[in-house]
Structure formats: structure tokens, C-alpha cells
PABA-73066 format. One record per residue (C-alpha): residue in one letter; x, y, z. Coordinates in steps of 0.1 Angstrom, whole numbers, padded with zeros to 4 digits, always signed. Each point is the difference from the previous one (the first is absolute). Layout:
AXYZ ...
//
This chain:
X+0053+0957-0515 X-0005-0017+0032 X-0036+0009+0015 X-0011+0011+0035 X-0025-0018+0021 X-0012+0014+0031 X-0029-0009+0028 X+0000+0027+0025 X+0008-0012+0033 X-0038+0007+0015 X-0010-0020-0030 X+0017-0035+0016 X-0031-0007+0019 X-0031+0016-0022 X-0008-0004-0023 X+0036-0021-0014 X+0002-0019+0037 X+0012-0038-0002 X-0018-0022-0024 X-0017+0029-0024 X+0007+0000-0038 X+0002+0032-0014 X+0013+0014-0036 X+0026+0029-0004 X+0020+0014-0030 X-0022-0030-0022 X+0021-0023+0025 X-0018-0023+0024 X+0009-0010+0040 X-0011-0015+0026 X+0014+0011+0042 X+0020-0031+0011 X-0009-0009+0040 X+0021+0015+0026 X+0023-0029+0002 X+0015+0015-0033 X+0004+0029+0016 X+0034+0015+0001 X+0017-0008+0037 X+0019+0034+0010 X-0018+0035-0010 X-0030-0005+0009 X-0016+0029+0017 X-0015-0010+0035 X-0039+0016+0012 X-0009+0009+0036 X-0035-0017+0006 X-0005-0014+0034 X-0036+0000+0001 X-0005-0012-0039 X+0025-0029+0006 X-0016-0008+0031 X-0033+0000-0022 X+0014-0024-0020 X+0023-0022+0021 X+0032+0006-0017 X+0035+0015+0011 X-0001+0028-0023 X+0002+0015-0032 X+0021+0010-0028 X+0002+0022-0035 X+0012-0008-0027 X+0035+0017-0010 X-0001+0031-0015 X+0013-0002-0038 X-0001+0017-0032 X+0000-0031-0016 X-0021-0027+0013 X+0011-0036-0002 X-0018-0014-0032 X+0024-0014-0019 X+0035+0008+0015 X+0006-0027+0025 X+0016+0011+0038 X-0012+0034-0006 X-0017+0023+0028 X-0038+0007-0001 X-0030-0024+0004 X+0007-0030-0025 X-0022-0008-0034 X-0002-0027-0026 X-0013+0002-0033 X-0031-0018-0005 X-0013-0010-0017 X+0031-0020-0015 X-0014-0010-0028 X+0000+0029-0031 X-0006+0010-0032 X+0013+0017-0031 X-0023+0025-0010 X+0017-0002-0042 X+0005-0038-0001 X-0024-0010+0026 X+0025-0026+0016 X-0004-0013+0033 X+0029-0001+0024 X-0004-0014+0039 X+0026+0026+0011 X+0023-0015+0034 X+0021+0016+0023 X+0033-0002-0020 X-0013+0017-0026 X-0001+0030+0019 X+0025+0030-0009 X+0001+0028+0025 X-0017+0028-0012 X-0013-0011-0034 X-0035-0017-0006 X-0003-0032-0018 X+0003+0003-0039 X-0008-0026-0024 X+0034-0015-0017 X-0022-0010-0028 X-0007+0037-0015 X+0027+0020-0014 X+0001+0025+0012 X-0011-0016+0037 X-0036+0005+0011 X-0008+0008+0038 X-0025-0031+0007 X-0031+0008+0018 X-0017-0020+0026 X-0028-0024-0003 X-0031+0012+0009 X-0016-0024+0019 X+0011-0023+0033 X-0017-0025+0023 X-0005-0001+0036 X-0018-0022+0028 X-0018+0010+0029 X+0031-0012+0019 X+0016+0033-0005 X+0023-0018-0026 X+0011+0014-0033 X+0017-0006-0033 X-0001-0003-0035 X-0024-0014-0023 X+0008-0031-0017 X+0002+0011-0032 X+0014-0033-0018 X-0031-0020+0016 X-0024+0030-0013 X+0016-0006-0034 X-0010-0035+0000 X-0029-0005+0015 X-0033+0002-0014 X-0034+0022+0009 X-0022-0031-0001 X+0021-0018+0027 X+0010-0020-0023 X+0036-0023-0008 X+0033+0022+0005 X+0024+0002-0029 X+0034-0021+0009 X+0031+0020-0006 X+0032+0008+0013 X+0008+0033-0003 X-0009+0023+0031 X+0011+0032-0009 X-0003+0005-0038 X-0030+0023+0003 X-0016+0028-0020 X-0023+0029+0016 X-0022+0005-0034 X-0022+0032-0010 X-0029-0010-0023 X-0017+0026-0021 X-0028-0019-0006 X-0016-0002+0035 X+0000+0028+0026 X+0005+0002+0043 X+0021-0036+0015 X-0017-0022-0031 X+0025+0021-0021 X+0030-0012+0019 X+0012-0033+0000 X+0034-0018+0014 X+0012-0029-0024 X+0029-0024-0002 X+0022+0002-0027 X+0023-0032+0006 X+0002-0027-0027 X-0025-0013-0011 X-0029+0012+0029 X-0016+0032-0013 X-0023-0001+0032 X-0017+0032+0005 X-0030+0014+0023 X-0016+0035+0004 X-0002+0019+0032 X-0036+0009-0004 X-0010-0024+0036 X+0035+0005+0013 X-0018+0015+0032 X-0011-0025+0026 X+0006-0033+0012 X+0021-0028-0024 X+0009-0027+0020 X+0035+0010+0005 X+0024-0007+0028 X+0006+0022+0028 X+0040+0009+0001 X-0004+0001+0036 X+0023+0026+0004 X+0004+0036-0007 X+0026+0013-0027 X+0029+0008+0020 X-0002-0030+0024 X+0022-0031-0007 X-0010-0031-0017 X+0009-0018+0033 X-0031+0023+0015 X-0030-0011-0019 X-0020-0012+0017 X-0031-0027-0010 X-0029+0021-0012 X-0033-0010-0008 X-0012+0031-0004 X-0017-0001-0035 X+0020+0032-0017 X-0020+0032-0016 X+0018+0016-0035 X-0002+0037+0005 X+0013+0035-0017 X+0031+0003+0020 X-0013+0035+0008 X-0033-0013+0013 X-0015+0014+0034 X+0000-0032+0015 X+0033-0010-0007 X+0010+0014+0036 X-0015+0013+0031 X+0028+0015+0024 X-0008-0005+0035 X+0014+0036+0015 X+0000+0009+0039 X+0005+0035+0012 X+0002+0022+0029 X+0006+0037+0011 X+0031+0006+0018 X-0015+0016+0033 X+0023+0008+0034 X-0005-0026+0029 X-0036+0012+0014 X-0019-0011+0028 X-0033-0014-0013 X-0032+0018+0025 X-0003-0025+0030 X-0036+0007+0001 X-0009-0023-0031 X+0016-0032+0013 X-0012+0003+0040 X-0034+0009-0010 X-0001-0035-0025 X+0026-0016+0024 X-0030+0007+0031 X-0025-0012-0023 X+0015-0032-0006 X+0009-0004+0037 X-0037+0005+0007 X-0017-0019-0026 X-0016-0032+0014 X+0024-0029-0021 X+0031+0020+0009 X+0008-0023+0035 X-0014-0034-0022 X+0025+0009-0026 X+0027+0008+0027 X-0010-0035+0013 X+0006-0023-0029 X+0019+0018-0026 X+0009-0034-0016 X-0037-0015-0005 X-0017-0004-0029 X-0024+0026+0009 X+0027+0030+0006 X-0002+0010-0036 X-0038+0001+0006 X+0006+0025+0031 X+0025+0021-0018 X-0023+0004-0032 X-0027+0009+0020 X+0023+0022+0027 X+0007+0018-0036 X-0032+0004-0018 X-0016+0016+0036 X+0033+0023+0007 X+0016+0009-0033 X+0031-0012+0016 X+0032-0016-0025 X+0025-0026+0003 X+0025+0018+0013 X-0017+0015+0028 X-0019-0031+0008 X+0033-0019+0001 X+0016+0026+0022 X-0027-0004+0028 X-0002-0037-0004 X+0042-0003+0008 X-0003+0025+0024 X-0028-0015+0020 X+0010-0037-0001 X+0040+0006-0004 X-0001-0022-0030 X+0001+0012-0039 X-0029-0006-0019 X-0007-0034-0014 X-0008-0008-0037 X-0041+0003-0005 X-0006-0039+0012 X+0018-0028+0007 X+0019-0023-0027 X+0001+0030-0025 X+0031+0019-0014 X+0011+0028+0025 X-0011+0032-0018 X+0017+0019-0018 X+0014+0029+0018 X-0022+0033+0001 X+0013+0026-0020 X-0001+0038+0020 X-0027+0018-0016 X+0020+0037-0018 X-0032+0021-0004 X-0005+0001+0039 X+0037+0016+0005 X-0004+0024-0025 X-0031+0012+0013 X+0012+0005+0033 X+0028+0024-0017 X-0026+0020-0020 X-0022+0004+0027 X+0021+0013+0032 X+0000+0032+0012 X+0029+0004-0003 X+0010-0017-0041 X+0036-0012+0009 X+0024+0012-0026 X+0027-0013-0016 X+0023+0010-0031 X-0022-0027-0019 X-0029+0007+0016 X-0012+0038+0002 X-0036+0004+0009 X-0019+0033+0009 X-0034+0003+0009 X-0030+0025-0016 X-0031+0007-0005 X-0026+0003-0029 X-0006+0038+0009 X-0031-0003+0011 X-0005+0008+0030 X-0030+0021+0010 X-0014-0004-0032 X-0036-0003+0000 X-0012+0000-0040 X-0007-0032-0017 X+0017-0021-0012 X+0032+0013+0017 X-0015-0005+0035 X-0012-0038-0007 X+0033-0006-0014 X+0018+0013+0032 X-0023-0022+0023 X+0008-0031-0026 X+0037+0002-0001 X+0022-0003+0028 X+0038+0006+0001 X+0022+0007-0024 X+0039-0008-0003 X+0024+0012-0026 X+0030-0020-0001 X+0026+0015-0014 X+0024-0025-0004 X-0013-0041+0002 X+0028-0029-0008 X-0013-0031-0014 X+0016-0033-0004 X-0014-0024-0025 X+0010-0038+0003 X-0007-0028-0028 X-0008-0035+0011 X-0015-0016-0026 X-0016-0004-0029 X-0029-0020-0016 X-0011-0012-0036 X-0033-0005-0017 X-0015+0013+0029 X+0004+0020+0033 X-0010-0033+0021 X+0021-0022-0018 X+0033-0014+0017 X+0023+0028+0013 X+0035-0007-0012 X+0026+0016+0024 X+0018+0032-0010 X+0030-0030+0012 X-0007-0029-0019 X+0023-0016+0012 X-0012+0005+0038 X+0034+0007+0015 X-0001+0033+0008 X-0014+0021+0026 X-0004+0030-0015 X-0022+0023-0025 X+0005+0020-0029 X-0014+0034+0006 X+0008+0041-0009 X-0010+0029+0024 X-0021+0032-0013 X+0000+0032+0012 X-0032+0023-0002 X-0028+0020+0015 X-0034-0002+0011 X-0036+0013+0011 X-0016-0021+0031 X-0033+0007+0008 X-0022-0016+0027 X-0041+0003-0001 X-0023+0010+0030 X+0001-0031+0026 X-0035+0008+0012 X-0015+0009-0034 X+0018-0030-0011 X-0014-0027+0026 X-0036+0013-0006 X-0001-0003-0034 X+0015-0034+0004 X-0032-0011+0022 X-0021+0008-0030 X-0017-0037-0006 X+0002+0009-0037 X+0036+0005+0003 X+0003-0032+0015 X-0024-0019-0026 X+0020+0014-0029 X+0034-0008+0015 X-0009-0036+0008 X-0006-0009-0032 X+0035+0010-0006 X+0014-0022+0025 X-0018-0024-0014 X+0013+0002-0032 X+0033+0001+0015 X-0002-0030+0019 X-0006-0019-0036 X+0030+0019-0014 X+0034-0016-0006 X+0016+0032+0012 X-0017-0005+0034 X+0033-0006+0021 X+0019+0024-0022 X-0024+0031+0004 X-0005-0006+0036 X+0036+0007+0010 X-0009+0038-0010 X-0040-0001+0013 X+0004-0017+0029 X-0018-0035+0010 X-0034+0018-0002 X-0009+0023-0028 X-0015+0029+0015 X-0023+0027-0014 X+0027+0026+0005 X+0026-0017-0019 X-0017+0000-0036 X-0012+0038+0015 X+0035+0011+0000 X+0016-0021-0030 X-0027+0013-0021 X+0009+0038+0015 X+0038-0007-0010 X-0008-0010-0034 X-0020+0029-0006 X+0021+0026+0017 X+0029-0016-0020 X-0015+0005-0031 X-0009+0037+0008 X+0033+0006+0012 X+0014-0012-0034 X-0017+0028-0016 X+0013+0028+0023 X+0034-0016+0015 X+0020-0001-0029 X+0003-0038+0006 X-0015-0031-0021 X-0022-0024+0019 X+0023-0024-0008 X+0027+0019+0021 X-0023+0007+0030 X-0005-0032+0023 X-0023-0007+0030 X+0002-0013+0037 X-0035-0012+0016 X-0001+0004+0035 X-0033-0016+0009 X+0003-0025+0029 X-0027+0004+0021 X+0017-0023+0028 X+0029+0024-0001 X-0022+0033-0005 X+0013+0014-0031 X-0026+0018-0024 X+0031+0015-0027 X+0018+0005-0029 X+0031+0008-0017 X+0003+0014-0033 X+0035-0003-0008 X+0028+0003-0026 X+0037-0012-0004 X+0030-0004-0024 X+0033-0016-0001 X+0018+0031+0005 X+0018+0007+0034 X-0014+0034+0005 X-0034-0010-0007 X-0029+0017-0017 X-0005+0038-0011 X-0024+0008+0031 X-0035+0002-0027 X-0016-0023+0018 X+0001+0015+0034 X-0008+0031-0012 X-0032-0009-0010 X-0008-0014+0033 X+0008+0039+0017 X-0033+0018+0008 X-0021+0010-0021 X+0009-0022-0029 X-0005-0035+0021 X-0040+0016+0004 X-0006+0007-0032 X+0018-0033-0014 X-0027-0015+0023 X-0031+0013-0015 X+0012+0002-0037 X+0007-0039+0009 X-0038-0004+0015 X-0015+0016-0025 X+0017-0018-0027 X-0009-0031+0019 X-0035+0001+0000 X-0002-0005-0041 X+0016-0028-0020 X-0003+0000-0036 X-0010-0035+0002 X-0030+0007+0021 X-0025-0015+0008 X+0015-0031-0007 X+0031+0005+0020 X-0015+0016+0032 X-0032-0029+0000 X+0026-0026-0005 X-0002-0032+0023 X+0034-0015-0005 X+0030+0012-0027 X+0034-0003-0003 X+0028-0028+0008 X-0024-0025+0019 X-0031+0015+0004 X+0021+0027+0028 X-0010+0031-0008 X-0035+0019-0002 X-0004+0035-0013 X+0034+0006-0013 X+0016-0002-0038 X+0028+0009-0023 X-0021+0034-0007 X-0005+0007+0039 X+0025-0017+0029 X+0022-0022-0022 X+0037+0006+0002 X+0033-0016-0013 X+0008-0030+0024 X+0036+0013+0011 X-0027+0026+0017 X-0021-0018+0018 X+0007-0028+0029 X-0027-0028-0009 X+0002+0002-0038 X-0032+0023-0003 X-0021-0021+0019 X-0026+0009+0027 X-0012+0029-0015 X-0033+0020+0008 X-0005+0037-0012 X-0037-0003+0014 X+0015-0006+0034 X+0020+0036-0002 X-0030+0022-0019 X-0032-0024+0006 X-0019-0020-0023 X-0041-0010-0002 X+0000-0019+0034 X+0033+0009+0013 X+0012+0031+0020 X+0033+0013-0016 X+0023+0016+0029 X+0008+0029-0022 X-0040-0001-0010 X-0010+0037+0018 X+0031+0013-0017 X-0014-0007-0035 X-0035+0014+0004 X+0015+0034+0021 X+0024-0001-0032 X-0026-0007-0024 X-0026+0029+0023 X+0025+0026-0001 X+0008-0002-0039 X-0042-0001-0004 X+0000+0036+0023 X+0030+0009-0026 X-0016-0002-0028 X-0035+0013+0011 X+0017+0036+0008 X+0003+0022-0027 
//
């Protein structure tokens, strides 16, 4: 009977987007580039302000189907290969490096040499290099080579293989891959498969041509083809908001603060000297100003666009519009513009006039909140990496011809919250605060994800930043509990830019569905449930089961980036959380031994009022 295989359409960018290897039905597959894609069907996404983000012209969906393109060639639907190709007969334990025209629509491979026919299963292990290049392992040079380094066996024979099961060992010593032409017998276990072997780098990715390899030095790493560092999308996304005008107030205050500060008319002067990256560094550091809007007042001041950072040097690259500061400006008017994807109202927590702790300190804490109703999100894929997330990007184009991304639009809700600017700013000003925060930026100045992370913090990492992403993880996790929602369905947006004013966040949710979420979410954010969320999620803060040792600790996590925070505390799933759960700080949010937590007063008036509870009779 011919089988059914299916990969929903919102599953084309995460987690089966180009280049990922994933099993289904016992089959295994790996998402061809775009380049394979299928030239008529696709479905075109609105995006101006991602594809602006990303320089491109636009981007696409893949073709809705019921029957993705795996092994039925010209079909509609984001295209698949099997791989591995080569595969094994679970009764006779053959070996068969299964091509293209062995394909049948609709059937899986079988073994001709089994009556009746097997299914064959694939092998379990591949290799990739830190090129982002992938293929299968070479299992005729595994059969012949030896542990010790030693003299290959000579034979001639590449694909008379056997995948054996021992029953005398146990774990990869008690699997073995050995030839069984004429006269060979070479055999070797799998028991140091894992690693490094002195193999050669294909220099090309399964479904790209022979006449694309490309010459790869990259020493190549033999993995499970299900390992975690087999692939590390690189996804892009942004909220679907109605054209806004962002507060003027923002850019002439840092726009009169350039103008005024004392190496403006200097830089003005000699834009093209070696000293005018010296100026513009320093212009920054003193007004918190960016690129874009030092650019803007350097072309409109001297008439010319700005020049590369010094002479001789490759102009830079083009700077990219930062999407946090639009979105902000949406959330934040007085009037939230509305559109048929984007419904926002505005509330309260219900707490006005209250005067009994802790619901007074939470009112003075927390600033406003925004349910949206109705939130549009478009993802985009335009990359991936292997072995590691710094490793070489490979296009989600590998050919590099076109000019567009794949990418699939969500529909959802949301809660957006802001916290109390002037509690906010004073806290900040703590020199504890600072102390403690520094030694993050510290850390993340030795990090590898450096550039990556500070495309969401900003070019400084500011006190308020781990204040609020450490808030989001907690609030998410709470929410989880009374939302009806998974953490690994809830996602965050930091809005943290000091530069740009922003002290937010937005606790969101969205699915593939047109109509969107079932309204749980917002729900919880009406008064009085978002209050009482609040302090259940303060209270549950302020312990960790893995205290002392979590809130004391000086460094933990990917790099050294987070402080107090865990799997048993702040942790959540990565599709959550927008710098892989790092820069995390629970002390920061409830207080630690040296450190002033911003929710601190709420925890002891929480932890006073449940005393005075329990003291009356």
C-alpha cells in the first residue's frame, strides 16, 4: 500500500528548514535548498520591514500539499531526499547505497535480497565539517582501515557491505560494518566511530551537484544523524504591525546631543580620516547614539553619505533597520493602531488605589499593560550551521542565485507589559547593579555569540535588559502553569534599548492556523489574573531547588552568560527564548546577598503578609 508522508507547511522552516535531517515513518530526509524548490505555487509573504532587515526582495512558502515531495519527483510541497543513501536490511544485514532511480513513488526502499522484501532502515551515523557540509560516512574505508592507524586492506569491492550485530559485546563495540567481497573479510567495530578519522570533506551537501563541491579542508566530525549539532537554523522574525510613526522625541533629543557634543564639527570636518572612526566611537560611547542615526546627521550635515570607517577599507556593509524600535513605537502610542492582524487593547492590573502590600508595590513596579488580541508573525530562514552555531553559515540558497527567503507567517495573541520608567532608571543606578552586570558584559565580550546576541541586546548590555529577559522567562514559566499553553508554545520579545527608551516585554503565542489562537493567553493578561500571575511568579522566584548553588553562582550556562538562573528556575525551551537562554539573572528580578532585586520589596511584603497569616488564629 503506498504510504503518506507529510511535513506541515509551518514545519518548512523549523524545525525541517533547508539543510536539517530528520526521520519519519522509520524513513530518513533531508530539506533540499530553495533552488529545488518548485517554480509556480509558491505562496508569497508580506514583510517589508523583515526583508528590509535582511536585504532581500521578499519571501515565499512553501506549497501547500498533502503529500510532500520526498520521493515523487515534480511534485508540489517543499522538496526531500532520502539520506542517508546508504541502508540496511534489518534480516540479512546487507548494505545497499540506495540512488535516485531506485526511487518508486510512494513505496520505501525494500531489500530484493529477502523474500519476502524487507523495508531497509537507515544508517545511523553521518559526517559533517564545520563548513556547513554534509554527507555519508564512508563506510567501505571504515571497513578497511584499522584502529591503530595502521596499513588499509586493498580491495575492490565498494559496496559489498554488511551492518553486523554481535552478541558478544554491548553499545557501538557490538556493531560492526564488514566487507564480504572475495577474498577480503575486512571488518571493524563502531565502538570509536564518534570523532574525528581523517576522512575527506565531500564539500558539498546531499542534494547539491557533484559539479558543486567545493574544496574542503575542513577536517569532518562522524556524528548520530540525529545529533544536536548536526544543524543550527538561523531564523529571523518580525510582528506584522500597521505603518506607525516612531515618538520624534527619542531621535531629536540624541540627534541634539550629537549636534552638541564637542567632536561632532571635527567629525563633520574630515569624515574620511583615519581618526573619524575614532570620533564616531567616541560620539557613541558619550551619546548612546547608532549607525543609522549617526549616518543620517553626518549626510545631512555635509550632503555626502557616510564613508566606510577609514580609508583603504571595504565600504561597510549596509546597516540593517533595527525591528524592536518600530514595534515599540506601536505598543506604546496612545492611541495602539489597529489592524485586522494587529488588534491591541490597553488595561490595567486592577490596582489602582490599592494600598496593602504586596499589591501596592506591585502597582508602583509595573507599568502598562497591552493585550493583543490578534499579533501576525512572519518567520524567515536564512541559514544554517554545523558542528557549531559560529561555524560557516551555509545559505538557505546554496547556490546564491536567488533573492529571496523561505519563510511561513503565524497567527497568535499576546500580553505586553512595560515596568515603571522611574522605578526602573533608579534601580538601574544601583552601583551593585552595575558591578554585577559588567561582569556579564564581560563574559560576553569573550563569547563567540557576541555579534549574534547583540543584534537583540543592543551594542551595550544594559542592566535592564537581563532585568526584563530574566522577568519573561519567569513570567513565561508561570504562565505555563495557568495559560493552558506549554513554555515551549509561549515565546518572548525583549524591549530593552536604553538608546531607544524601551523597558518591556511581550509574552506571546502563535500557530500556523489562519484564525489564530483560542484567546487563553490574553485572558490571563485581563485584571485581576495578570496581578496575581505576578506575585505567584515572584514568589516562586525567590526559591530554586538548586539553591544556594544556583543563586551564589558566578558564571553558568552556554559561555559563562548567565548568573542566577537554571533548568529548575528560568530555563526554557530555546524556540522560547531570543538568545538561546543566555543572560540570565533571577537575583537581578528578586535580589540576591549584595544585589537589590527590582521585585525585592514584593518578596518580603509577600513573605510579611503570609507571616501575619499564619500568626492569626
Amino acid at each position: 500500500m503506498s504510504r503518506t508522508l507529510r511535513v506541515r507547511q509551518s514545519q518548512t522552516v523549523v524545525p525541517f528548514g533547508v539543510g536539517a535531517v530528520f526521520d519519519i515513518q522509520g524513513e530518513s530526509f533531508v530539506a533540499t535548498g530553495i533552488g529545488d524548490w518548485p517554480a509556480r505555487a509558491k505562496q508569497r509573504i508580506d514583510s517589508p520591514r523583515l526583508a528590509d532587515r535582511l536585504g532581500v526582495t521578499g519571501f515565499y512558502a512553501a506549497p501547500a500539499t498533502a503529500n510532500d515531495r520526498f520521493d515523487v519527483a515534480d511534485a508540489p510541497g517543499a522538496p526531500y531526499i532520502r539520506f542517508p543513501s546508504w541502508l540496511f536490511c534489518g534480516a540479512c544485514r546487507r548494505m545497499k547505497r540506495w540512488r535516485i532511480a531506485d526511487e518508486k513513488p510512494g513505496r520505501p526502499p525494500r531489500c530484493l535480497s529477502c523474500s519476502p522484501a524487507r523495508t531497509l532502515a537507515p544508517m545511523r551515523f553521518v559526517q559533517i565539517c564545520q563548513a556547513g557540509h554534509l554527507s555519508d560516512v564512508d563506510w567501505w574505508f571504515w571497513a578497511h582501515s584499522r584502529r591503530d592507524g595502521g596499513e588499509r586492506r586493498q580491495c575492490v569491492e565498494r559496496e559489498k557491505l554488511r551492518f553486523l550485530v554481535s552478541e558478544r559485546a554491548s553499545g557501538l563495540e557490538a556493531l560492526s560494518v564488514a566487507c564480504t567481497a572475495k577474498g577480503c573479510g575486512a571488518a571493524r567495530d563502531l565502538l570509536d566511530i564518534l570523532g574525528t578519522h581523517g576522512m575527506r570533506c565531500s564539500g558539498r551537501n546531499p542534494w547539491q551537484r557533484a559539479s558543486e563541491a567545493a574544496a574542503c579542508p575542513r577536517p569532518v566530525q562522524i556524528v548520530q544523524r540525529t545529533a544536536g549539532n548536526l544543524y543550527y537554523p538561523i531564523v529571523h522574525s518580525a510582528l506584522d504591525i500597521p505603518e506607525t510613526d516612531v515618538p520624534a522625541h527619542t531621535d531629536d533629543a540624541l540627534a541634539t546631543q550629537v549636534r552638541e557634543h564637542h567632536l561632532w564639527v571635527s567629525l563633520c570636518r574630515d569624515t574620511a580620516s583615519p581618526r573619524a572612526t575614532l570620533f564616531r566611537q567616541m560620539i557613541q560611547e558619550d551619546t548612546g547614539a547608532d549607525d543609522d542615526l549617526l549616518d543620517a546627521l553626518l549626510t545631512e550635515e555635509t550632503g555626502q553619505a557616510a564613508p566606510a570607517a577609514s580609508p583603504g577599507t571595504a565600504p561597510a556593509a549596509p546597516s540593517r533597520p533595527d525591528l524592536s524600535r518600530e514595534e515599540w513605537a506601536a505598543f506604546t502610542a496612545p492611541a495602539p493602531p489597529a489592524t485586522r492582524d494587529f488588534a491591541l487593547r490597553e488595561t490595567t492590573l486592577g490596582l489602582a488605589g490599592e494600598t496593602d502590600e504586596p499589591w501596592a508595590g506591585l502597582a508602583r513596579r509595573f507599568g502598562r499593560v497591552v493585550l493583543a488580541d490578534r499579533l501576525r508573525e512572519v518567520r524567515a530562514l536564512s541559514g544554517f550551521t554545523r558542528v557549531s552555531p559560529d561555524a560557516a553559515v551555509v545559505p538557505a540558497d546554496t547556490a546564491r542565485r536567488l533573492k529571496w527567503l523561505p519563510a511561513v507567517e503565524v497567527f497568535g495573541e499576546g500580553v505586553f507589559l512595560t515596568l515603571d520608567r522611574d522605578a526602573l532608571r533608579e534601580w538601574e543606578e544601583h552601583a551593585e547593579v552595575r558591578r554585577r552586570v559588567g561582569g556579564m558584559r564581560a563574559d560576553l565580550d569573550r563569547s563567540f555569540q557576541k555579534d549574534r546576541l547583540e543584534s537583540v541586546t543592543g551594542p551595550e548590555l544594559a542592566p535592564r535588559f537581563v532585568l526584563l529577559h530574566t522577568l519573561a522567562h519567569l513570567l513565561i514559566r508561570q504562565l505555563s502553569f495557568e495559560s493552558g499553553y506549554t513554555t515551549a508554545s509561549l515565546r518572548e520579545r525583549i524591549y530593552a534599548r536604553p538608546e531607544q527608551d524601551q523597558y518591556g516585554i511581550l509574552v506571546y503565542t502563535a500557530a500556523g492556523d489562519a484564525e489564530g489562537t483560542l484567546g487563553g493567553l490574553v485572558r490571563q493578561g485581563e485584571p485581576p489574573r495578570l496581578a496575581e500571575t505576578l506575585l505567584r511568579m515572584t514568589e516562586a522566584a525567590a526559591w530554586c531547588s538548586a539553591d544556594p548553588l544556583c543563586a551564589e553562582h558566578t558564571g553558568q550556562g552556554f559561555g559563562n552568560l548567565n548568573r542566577a538562573a537554571c533548568h529548575a528556575c528560568a530555563l526554557l525551551p530555546e524556540t522560547s527564548c531570543e538568545t538561546g537562554n543566555s543572560l540570565l539573572d533571577r537575583a537581578l528580578v528578586v535580589g540576591g546577598e549584595h544585589v537589590p532585586g527590582y521585585l525585592q520589596s514584593i518578596v518580603t511584603a509577600a513573605r510579611a503578609a503570609a507571616a501575619t497569616a499564619l500568626e492569626q488564629p
